[in-house]
Each structure stands twice: as structure tokens, then as C-alpha cells.
C-alpha positions in Angstrom: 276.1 153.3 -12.4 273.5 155.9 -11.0 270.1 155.2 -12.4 266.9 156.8 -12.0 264.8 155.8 -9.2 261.3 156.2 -8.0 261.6 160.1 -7.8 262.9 161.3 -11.1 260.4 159.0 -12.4 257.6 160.5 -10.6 258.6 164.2 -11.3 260.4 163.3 -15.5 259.4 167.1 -16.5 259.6 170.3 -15.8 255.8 170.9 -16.0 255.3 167.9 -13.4 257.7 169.5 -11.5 256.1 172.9 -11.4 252.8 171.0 -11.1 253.7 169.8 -7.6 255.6 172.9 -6.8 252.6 175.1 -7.3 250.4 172.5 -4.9 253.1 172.0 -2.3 255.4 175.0 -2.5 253.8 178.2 -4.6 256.1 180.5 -3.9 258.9 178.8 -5.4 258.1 179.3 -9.0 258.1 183.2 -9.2 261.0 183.2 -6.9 263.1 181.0 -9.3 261.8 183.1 -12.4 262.9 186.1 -10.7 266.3 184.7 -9.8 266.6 184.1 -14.2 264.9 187.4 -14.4 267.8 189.0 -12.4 270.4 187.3 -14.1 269.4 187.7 -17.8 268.1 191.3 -17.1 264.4 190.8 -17.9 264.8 188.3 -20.6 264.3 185.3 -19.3 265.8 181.8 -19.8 263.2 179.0 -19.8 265.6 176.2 -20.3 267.5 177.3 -17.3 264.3 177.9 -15.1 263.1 174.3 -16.0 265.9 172.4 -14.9 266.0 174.5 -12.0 262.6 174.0 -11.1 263.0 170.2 -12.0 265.9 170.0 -10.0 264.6 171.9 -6.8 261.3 169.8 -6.9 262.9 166.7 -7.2 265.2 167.2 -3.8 262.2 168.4 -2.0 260.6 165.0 -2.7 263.3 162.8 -1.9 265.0 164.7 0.7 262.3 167.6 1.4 259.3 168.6 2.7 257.2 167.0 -0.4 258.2 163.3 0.6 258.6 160.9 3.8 262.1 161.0 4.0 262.5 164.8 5.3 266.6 165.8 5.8 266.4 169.3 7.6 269.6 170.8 5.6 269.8 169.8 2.7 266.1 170.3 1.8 264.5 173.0 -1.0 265.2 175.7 1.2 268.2 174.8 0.5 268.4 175.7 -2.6 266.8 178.7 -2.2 269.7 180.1 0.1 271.9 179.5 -2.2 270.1 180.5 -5.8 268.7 183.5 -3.8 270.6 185.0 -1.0 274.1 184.0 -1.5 274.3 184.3 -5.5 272.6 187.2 -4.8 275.4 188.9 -2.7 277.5 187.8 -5.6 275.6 189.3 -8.4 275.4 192.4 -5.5 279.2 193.0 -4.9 280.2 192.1 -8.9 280.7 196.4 -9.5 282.8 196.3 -13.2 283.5 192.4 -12.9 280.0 191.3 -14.0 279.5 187.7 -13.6 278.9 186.5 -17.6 275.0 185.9 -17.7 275.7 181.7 -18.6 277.7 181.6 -15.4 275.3 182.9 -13.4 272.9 180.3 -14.4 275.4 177.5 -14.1 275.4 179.0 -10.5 271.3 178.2 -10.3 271.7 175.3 -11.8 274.2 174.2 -9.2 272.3 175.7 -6.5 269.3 173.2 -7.7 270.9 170.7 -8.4 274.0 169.9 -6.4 272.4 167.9 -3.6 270.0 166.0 -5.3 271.2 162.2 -3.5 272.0 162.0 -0.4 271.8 158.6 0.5 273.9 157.4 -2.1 275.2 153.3 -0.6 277.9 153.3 -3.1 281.2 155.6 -3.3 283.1 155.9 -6.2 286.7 155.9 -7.1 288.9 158.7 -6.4 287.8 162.1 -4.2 284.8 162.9 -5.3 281.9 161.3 -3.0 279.1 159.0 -4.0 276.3 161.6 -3.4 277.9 164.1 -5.5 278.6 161.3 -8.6 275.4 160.4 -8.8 274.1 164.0 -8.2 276.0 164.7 -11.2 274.2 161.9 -13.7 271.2 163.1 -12.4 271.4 166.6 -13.3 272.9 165.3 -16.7 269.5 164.3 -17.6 267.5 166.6 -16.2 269.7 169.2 -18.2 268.8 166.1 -21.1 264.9 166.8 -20.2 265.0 170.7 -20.5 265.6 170.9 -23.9 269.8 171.2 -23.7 272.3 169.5 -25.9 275.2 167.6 -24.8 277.1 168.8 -28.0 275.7 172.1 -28.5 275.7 173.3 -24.6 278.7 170.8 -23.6 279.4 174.1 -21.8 277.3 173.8 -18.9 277.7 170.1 -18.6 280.9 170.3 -18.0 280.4 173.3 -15.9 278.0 171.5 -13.6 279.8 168.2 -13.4 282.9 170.0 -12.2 280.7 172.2 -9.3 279.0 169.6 -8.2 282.5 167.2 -8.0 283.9 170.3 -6.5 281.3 170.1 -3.9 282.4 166.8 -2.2 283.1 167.8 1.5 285.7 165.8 2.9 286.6 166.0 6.9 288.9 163.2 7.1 292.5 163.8 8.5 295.4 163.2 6.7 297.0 161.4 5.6 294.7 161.6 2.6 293.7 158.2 0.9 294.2 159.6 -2.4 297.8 160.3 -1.8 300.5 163.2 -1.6 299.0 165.4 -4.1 295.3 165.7 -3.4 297.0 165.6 0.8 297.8 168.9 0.1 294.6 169.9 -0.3 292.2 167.7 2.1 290.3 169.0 4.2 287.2 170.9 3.1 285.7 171.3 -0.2 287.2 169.2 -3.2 287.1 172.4 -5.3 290.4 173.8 -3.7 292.2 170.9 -5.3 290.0 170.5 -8.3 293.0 171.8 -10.9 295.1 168.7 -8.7 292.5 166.4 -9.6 292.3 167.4 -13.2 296.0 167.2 -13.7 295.7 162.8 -12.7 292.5 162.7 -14.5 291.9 164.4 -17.7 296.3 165.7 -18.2 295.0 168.3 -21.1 292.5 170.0 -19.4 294.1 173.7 -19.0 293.4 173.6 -22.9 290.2 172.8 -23.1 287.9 176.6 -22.4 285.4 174.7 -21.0 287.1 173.0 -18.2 289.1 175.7 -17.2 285.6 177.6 -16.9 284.3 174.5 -15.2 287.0 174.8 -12.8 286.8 178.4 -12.0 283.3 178.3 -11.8 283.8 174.7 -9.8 286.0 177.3 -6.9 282.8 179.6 -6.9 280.1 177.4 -6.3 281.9 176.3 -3.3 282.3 179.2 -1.9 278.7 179.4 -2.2 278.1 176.1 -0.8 279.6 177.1 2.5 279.5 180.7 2.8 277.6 180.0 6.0 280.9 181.0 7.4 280.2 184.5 5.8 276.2 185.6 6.6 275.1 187.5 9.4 275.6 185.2 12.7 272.3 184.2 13.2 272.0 182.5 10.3 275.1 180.7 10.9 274.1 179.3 14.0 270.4 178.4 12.4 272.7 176.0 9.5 274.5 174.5 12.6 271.2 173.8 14.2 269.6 172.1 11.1 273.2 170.3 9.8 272.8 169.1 13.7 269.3 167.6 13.6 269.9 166.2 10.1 273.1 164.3 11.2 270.9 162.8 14.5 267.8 162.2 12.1 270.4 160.2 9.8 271.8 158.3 12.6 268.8 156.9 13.8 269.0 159.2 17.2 266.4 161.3 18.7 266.8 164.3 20.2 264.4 163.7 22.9 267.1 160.2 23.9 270.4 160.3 26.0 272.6 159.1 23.3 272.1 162.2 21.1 273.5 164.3 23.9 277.6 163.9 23.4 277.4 164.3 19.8 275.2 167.1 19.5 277.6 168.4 22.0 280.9 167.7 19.9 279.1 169.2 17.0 277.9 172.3 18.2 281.5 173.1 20.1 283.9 171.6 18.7 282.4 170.6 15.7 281.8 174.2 14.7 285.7 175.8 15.1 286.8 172.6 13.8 284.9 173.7 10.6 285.1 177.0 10.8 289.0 178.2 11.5 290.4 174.4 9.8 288.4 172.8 7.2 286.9 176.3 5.5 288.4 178.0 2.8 287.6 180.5 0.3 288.1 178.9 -3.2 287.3 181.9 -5.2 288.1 185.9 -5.5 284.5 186.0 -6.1 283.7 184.5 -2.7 286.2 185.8 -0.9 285.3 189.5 -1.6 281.3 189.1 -0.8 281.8 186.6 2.5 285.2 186.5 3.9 284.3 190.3 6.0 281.5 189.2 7.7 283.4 185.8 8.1 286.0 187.8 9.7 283.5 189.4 12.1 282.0 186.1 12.8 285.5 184.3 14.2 285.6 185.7 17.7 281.4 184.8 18.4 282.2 181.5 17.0 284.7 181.2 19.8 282.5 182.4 22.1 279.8 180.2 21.2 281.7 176.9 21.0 283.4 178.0 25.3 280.1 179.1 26.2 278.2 175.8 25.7 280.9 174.0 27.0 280.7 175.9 29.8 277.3 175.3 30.4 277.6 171.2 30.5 281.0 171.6 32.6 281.5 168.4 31.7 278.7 166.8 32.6 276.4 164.6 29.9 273.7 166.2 28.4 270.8 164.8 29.1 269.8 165.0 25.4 270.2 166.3 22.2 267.0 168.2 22.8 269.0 169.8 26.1 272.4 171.0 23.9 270.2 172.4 20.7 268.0 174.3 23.6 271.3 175.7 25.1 273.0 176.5 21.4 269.7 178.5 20.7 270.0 180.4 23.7 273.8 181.3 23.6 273.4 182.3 19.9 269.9 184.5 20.9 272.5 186.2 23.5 275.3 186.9 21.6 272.5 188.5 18.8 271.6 190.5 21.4 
């Protein structure tokens, strides 16, 4: 249903995708290996690392800065937040409960690899979105590419298929279209009613090992997905600045133009406690324990934030888009202090 287009055929390997990495993006190579490095202790994994590498240089040149249709979000940076900085706090705050060495890769692979299309025109049926289905048969055979076996590492397919279907963000209100069960859940990540979704799809699957893992490991990868909510405040407001321009870049709208203004308004007020205090969750122990502090610390500036640029419109239009990220910036730079 999701076939390969232009891109994966212009990048099939990983050495064509570290070929362009090390022209466009150099440091990203070590960084990745030293990500691997970290998580296998100084052994290395070179299938892992591939499909990583394939996967991170494929979204840069479909959604990136390699290609011509640039998204400012979900981009190779990315990726990098995630397989860096927030599986690194992870890794950091594991103490006795070390994180097994193949589900820390799964997490990189996820990281790579869970935003690969983003401008999927179909949907699919039941919860999980279009993007994140076709996401999922793309990293299928990129995993394919690397050198892993669908029997043999079955494992980490089915590891990935249920993080990235545990990734579908849904903001709709209920009542939910998929009925009572999933309506108990909607809202936010699909990952939080992942073991729902199981139960109507796939009955058995509590004893299958590999989908229970897949479903745990679904809860984390989440967690990393949005723990926005949970980093320093700065770099909060910085993803609701580029998750702002990349909605007005997708809707045709620029920032410089009048119509911009009320919904980069909504989104940057409103928007941001809607997401924060009602449609996040923490899916995982894991997640909870290394974000939900300093998501705690965060709840009263994000308050703040959202009165204070209402407060400065009073009301009024904005002008622009340009005129509400401009006042955002300068709130957030004053609460930083």
C-alpha cells in the first residue's frame, strides 16, 4: 500500500546514505556511531548504525535540510534530539534498571525512523495515522537493506512497528471514531491505548514475548517523542516555535501575511496548555522518572507564557505570524531570564 518513492530510491543503502550525510551533514555520522557506541559499551553495532543512518538521511531529504521540501520539526535534527539528548537522559537516570542493550537500539532505530512520511494522502483503517503506516513499511525495508532478518530479528520488527504505530498523535475530541474502548484513551499518543488496540487486533498478543516488548517499548518511545514537556524551558518553547512554522509552511501561509496571525496565536496560547496540561501523558515508568520533574517545573511558565502573549494582542489581530512568533520569543527570553 506504501511503496517506495523517489527518495528511498535515491538513498537504497546505507553507504549512499552516509555518502550524502558526510557531504551535506558530517557531523552526523560520528554522532550516530557514538550513540551505538554508548549503548553497546564500545562494541559497536553496524547493523543498527546503518539503518539509523539510512533512516536519518532519508527524512533529511524528503522532509530536511538535504531536499526542496524543508518541514522545520520534523527534520534530522529531529532525530538527533531524540537518539541523543532524550535517550540519553534515559540511558543517564537507568541506575540498577539498565535498559537491555537491543532495546536501546530499537529506541535509535525509532528515533530515525519514526517520521520518515509526512505527507502521507491516504489514512488507513483504525487509529493509527497514515504517516505513521507507511513510516512503518518503510523502515521495514530499510531494516530489510541493513542486513536484518524478518525471521531471525522478528524482534525488532515488531518492536518498531508497534513504536512507531504508538506514535500516531491524535488531538481530536471525543467522542472517538474508533469507539468506546480506544475513547478511553484519545487524546494524545496512541501508545497509552496501544495494549486496547492489541486486544481488537491481534486477541493473543499478551502471549507472544515479542509484542508485549513491542508494547512496552511502544509506551517508551512516546514518552520520548514528546518529552518536550520535560527539557529545560527554553527548549520547549524553541519545539513550539518550529512545530509553529512547520504547521504555517504546511498550510500554505506565510509568516510575513495577515492570515498567519490568529493561528499562530491559537497555537502558541492556547495551543500550548491545550497540549501540555490535556493531551500529554507519560506512557512509561521509564519516562516518567527522567521528564515528568522538570515537566512539573515547567507547568506554571507554561501558564505564564500562554496569559502573557494573550496579553500582549488584548485581543487585537496580529498583524502576522511573523508579529506572534516575535512576541513568543520574547516572553520565553524573559521568563529564561
Amino acid at each position: 500500500m506504501f511503496a517506495a518513492d523517489a527518495v528511498e530510491h535515491a538513498l537504497a543503502d546505507a553507504d549512499s546514505a552516509r555518502q550524502l550525510l558526510l557531504q551535506r551533514r558530517p557531523d552526523l555520522v560520528p554522532r550516530i556511531e557514538a550513540v551505538v557506541a554508548r549503548i553497546t559499551h564500545g562494541a559497536g553495532d553496524s547493523r543498527h548504525a546503518n539503518a539509523a543512518l539510512l533512516g536519518l538521511a532519508r527524512l533529511g531529504l524528503r522532509h530536511g535540510g538535504f531536499g526542496d521540501d524543508p518541514h522545520d520539526y520534523h527534520n534530522e535534527d529531529h532525530v538527533m534530539e531524540l537518539a541523543e539528548r532524550r535517550l540519553g537522559r534515559v540511558l543517564d537516570g537507568q541506575g540498577q534498571d539498565t535498559l537491555p542493550t537491543e532495546d536501546a537500539l530499537a529506541l535509535l532505530l525509532f528515533a530515525a525512523c519514526h517520521d520518515l512520511r509526512q505527507r502521507e494522502g491516504r489514512d488507513v483503517p483504525g487509529p493509527v495515522g497514515g504517516n505513521e503506516a507507511a513510516s512503518i513499511a518503510e523502515t521495514f525495508r530499510i531494516l530489510d537493506a541493513c542486513g536484518f532478518q524478518r525471521g531471525g530479528d522478528r524482534d525488532q520488527y515488531v518492536a518498531l512497528e508497534l513504536m512507531i504505530a504508538g506514535s500516531t498523535f491524535d488531538p481530536r475530541p471525543l467522542p472517538h471514531p474508533e469507539g468506546e474502548a480506544m475513547a478511553s484513551v484519545a487524546g494524545g499518543s496512541l501508545a497509552r491505548g496501544l495494549g486496547l488496540w492489541l486486544d481488537g487486533e491481534r486477541p493473543r498478543w499478551a502471549t507472544d514475548p515479542a509484542t508485549r516488548r513491542g508494547e512496552r517499548l511502544g509506551r517508551l518511545a512516546s514518552d520520548l517523542d514528546t518529552a518536550n514537556v520535560g527539557e529545560p524551558f527554553p527548549l520547549l518553547a524553541q519545539s513550539a516555535v518550529r512545530l509553529c512554522l512547520e504547521r504555517e509552511r504546511r498550510a500554505g501561509r506565510s509568516l510575513r501575511d495577515a492570515p498567519s496571525g490568529p493561528p499562530c496565536l491559537v497555537f502558541l496560547s492556547s495551543g500550548q496548555l491545550n497540549y501540555f496540561f490535556e493531551l500529554h501523558r507519560f506512557c512509561s515508568r521509564e519516562g516518567d522518572r527522567a521528564f515528568g520533574p522538570t515537566k512539573l517545573a515547567n507547568g506554571s511558565t507554561v501558564r505564564r507564557v500562554s496569559a502573557a502573549l494573550l496579553d500582549r494582542f488584548d485581543g487585537r489581530v496580529p498583524a502576522s505570524g511573523q508579529a506572534v512568533v516575535d512576541a513568543f520569543k520574547a516572553i520565553c527570553a524573559k521568563e529564561a531570564g
